[in-house]
N, C-alpha and C positions, 0 to 999 in steps of 0.2 A: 337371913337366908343368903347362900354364896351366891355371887354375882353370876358365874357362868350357872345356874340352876336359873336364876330370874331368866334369865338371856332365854336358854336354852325356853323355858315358859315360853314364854313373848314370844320365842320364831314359831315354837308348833302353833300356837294359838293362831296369831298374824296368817300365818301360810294359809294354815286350813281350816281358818274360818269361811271362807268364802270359796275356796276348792270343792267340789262334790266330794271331799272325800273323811265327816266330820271332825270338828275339832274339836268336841264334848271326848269322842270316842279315842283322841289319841291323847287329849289330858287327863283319862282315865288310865290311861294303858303306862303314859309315863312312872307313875308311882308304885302301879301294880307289877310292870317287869323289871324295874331297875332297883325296886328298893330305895329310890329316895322317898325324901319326906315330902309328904300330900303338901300342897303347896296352900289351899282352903280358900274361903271363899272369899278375903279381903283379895289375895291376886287375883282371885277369877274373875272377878267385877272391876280391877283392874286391867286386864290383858282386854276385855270384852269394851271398856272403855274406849284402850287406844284404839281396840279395830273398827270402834262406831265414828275415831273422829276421820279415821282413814276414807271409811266409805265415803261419810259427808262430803270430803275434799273432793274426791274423785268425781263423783256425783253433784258438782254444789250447782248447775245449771237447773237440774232438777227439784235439789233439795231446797234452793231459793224461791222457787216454783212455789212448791207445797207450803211454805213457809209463808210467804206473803197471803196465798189462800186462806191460812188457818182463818184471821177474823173473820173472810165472808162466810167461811165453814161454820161459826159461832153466830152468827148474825140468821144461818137458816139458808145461804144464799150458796148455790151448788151448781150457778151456771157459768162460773170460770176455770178455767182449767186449771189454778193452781188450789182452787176448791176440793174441787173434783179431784184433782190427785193425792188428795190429802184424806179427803173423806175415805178413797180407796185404800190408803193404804193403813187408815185406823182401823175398816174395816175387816182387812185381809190378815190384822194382830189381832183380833179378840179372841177365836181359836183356842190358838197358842197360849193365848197370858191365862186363857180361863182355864184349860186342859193342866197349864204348867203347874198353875197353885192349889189346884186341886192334887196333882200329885205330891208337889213339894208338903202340901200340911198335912198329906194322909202317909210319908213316909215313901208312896211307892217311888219315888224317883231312883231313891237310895238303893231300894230293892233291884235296881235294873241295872244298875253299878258293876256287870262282872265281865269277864272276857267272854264267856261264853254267850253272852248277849249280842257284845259289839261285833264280835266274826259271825253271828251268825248276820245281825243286820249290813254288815258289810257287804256279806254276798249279796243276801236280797234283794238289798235295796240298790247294788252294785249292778244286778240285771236288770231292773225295772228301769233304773236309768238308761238302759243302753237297750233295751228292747221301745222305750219312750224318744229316745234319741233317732232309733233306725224308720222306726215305722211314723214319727210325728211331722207332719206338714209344715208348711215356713206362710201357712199363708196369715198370719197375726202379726203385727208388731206392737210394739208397746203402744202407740195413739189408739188400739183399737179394746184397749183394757177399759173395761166396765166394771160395774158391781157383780153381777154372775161371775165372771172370770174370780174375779178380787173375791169372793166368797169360796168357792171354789178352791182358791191355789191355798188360802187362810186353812181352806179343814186338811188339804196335802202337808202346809206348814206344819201343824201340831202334830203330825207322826215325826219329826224332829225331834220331839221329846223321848223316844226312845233312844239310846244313847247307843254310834254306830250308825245311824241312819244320816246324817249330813242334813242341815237346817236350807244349805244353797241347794246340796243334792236335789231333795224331796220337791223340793217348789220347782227347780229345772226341769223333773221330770215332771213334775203336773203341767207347766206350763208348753214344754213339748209336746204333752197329749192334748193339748188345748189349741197345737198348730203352730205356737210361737217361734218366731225363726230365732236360732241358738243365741247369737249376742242378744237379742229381745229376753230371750228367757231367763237369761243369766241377771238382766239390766233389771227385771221386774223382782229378780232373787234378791237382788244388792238393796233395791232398795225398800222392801217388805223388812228386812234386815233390821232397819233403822229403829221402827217405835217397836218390834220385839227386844232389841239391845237393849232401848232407854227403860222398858217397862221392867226385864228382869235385872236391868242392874241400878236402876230404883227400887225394887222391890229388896234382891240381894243387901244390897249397898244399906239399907235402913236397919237389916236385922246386924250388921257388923260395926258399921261407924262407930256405936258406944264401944266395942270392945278393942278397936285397933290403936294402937300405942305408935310412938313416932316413930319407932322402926320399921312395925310395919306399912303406913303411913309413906315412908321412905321407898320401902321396898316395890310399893304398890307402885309409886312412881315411876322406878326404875323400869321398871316389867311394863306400865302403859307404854312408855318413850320407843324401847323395843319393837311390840307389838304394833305398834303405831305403822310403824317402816317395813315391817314383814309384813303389814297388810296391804298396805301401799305397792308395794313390790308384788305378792300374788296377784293381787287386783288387775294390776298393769300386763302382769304378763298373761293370766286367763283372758283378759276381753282380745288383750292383742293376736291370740292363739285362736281364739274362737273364731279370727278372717277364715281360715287356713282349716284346722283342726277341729274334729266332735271330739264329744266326750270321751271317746272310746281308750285314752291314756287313762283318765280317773278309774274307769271301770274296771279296765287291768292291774291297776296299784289295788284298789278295794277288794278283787279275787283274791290277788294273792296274799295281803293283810291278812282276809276275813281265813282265807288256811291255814295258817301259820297261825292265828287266833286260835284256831278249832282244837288243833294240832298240840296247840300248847294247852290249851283247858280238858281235854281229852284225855290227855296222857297221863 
C-alpha cells in the first residue's frame, strides 16, 4: 500500500478516534468517496493499536492505577482504588465487546457499512451531544464513578457500534447526562477506550495474523507509528480545549459532514 494512503489512514484514525466526531465513520467514508482501496482489517487493528498505546501514554497515572489493581481484582479484593478502577472499567466494556460479536458473526455490522447510515447518525448523535452538553450538570467528576454510572455509560458505549455515531461521542454524552463536568467526561471516554481497543483488536487481530504476509505486516507498522502521533496530538489538544471550549465545535463539524452525507447518498 502507498505510504501517503498509510499516512493519510493513521491521521483520520489518530485525529478522530478520540474526537466526538467517529472514526469508524470517516474510515468508512474514505474508501467509499475517493475510490481508493479499502484498506481491511490488518490496518485497522493496526491504526486502533497505535491509538490504544497513545491513550495509555497520556493516561499512564491512571492506567498504572488500574494495572496494579488487576491482582486484587483476581484475588476478589475491590477495596482499592486501583481495583476499583479496573473492575469499572471491564465492567463499562462488556456491552460493547458483547453487542459487537454478536453483530460482527451475524453479518450486521457490514450491513450498517453505508453513507446513508453515517450522516444520518452524524446528526443525531451530533445533537444529542450538544443538547447533553448544554443542559448536563458538572456536579460529577471522575472520583465519584461507581458501578451504576460504569454500567450505564457501557450500554451508552455499545450504540458506538453503529458506525457514524463516535465511540468518545456517545460515552461524553452519557456521561454529561450523568452531570459529569466536560474534561471528567471526556477522561472517563479515554479511558473506557482502553479494554474496548484491546478486546476488538484481539478479537480482530486473531481472525487475520494467519493471513498477513510481511508486507502487510510492514504496512501495519507503518500506519501504527502514524496513528500513534495523530492520536497523541488530538488527545492533547481536546483535553487542552475542553479548559476553555464545549463541545459545540464537534457538533458543527458532525452537522455539516452528516449533510453533505445525506446530500451525497440522496442524490
Amino acid at each position: 500500500m502507498p505510504l501517503l494512503h498509510l499516512i493519510l489512514i493513521a491521521a483520520i484514525q489518530g485525529i478522530t478516534e478520540f474526537l466526538p466526531v467517529s472514526s469508524s465513520g470517516h474510515l468508512i467514508l474514505l474508501p467509499a468517496l475517493t475510490g481508493l482501496e479499502d484498506q481491511g482489517q490488518v490496518i485497522d487493528v493496526a491504526v486502533h493499536l497505535g491509538t490504544l498505546v497513545a491513550v495509555i501514554l497520556y493516561f499512564w497515572s491512571d492506567v498504572k492505577i488500574a494495572i496494579l489493581g488487576l491482582p486484587q481484582l483476581f484475588m476478589g479484593r475491590f477495596d482499592t482504588q486501583g481495583a476499583k478502577l479496573a473492575l469499572l472499567l471491564v465492567v463499562s466494556s462488556i456491552p460493547v465487546v458483547a453487542l459487537g460479536l454478536i453483530l460482527h458473526m451475524t453479518g450486521l455490522d457490514y450491513m450498517m457499512r453505508s453513507i446513508k447510515v453515517i450522516g444520518w447518525a452524524m446528526l443525531a448523535f451530533g445533537v444529542l451531544l450538544y443538547w447533553a452538553d448544554q443542559i448536563g450538570e458538572t456536579n460529577q467528576n471522575q472520583k465519584d464513578w461507581g458501578m451504576q454510572d460504569a454500567m450505564i455509560l457501557g450500554v451508552w458505549q455499545s450504540i458506538a457500534l453503529i458506525p457514524g455515531t463516535s465511540r468518545s461521542g456517545i460515552t461524553i454524552t452519557g456521561a454529561r447526562f450523568l452531570g459529569y463536568a466536560r474534561r471528567d467526561a471526556a477522561k472517563l471516554s479515554m479511558l473506557m477506550s482502553i479494554p474496548t481497543i484491546i478486546a476488538s483488536g484481539a478479537y480482530l487481530g486473531s481472525e487475520v495474523i494467519m493471513t498477513a504476509n510481511t508486507a502487510l505486516i510492514r504496512d501495519g507498522a507503518i500506519a501504527a507509528f502514524f496513528a500513534f502521533w495523530a492520536a497523541l496530538l488530538a488527545l492533547s489538544l481536546m483535553m487542552r480545549l475542553l479548559n476553555s471550549v464545549s463541545f459545540t465545535p464537534y457538533v458543527i463539524y458532525r452537522f455539516i459532514l452528516g449533510i453533505v452525507l445525506l446530500v451525497i447518498a440522496y442524490s
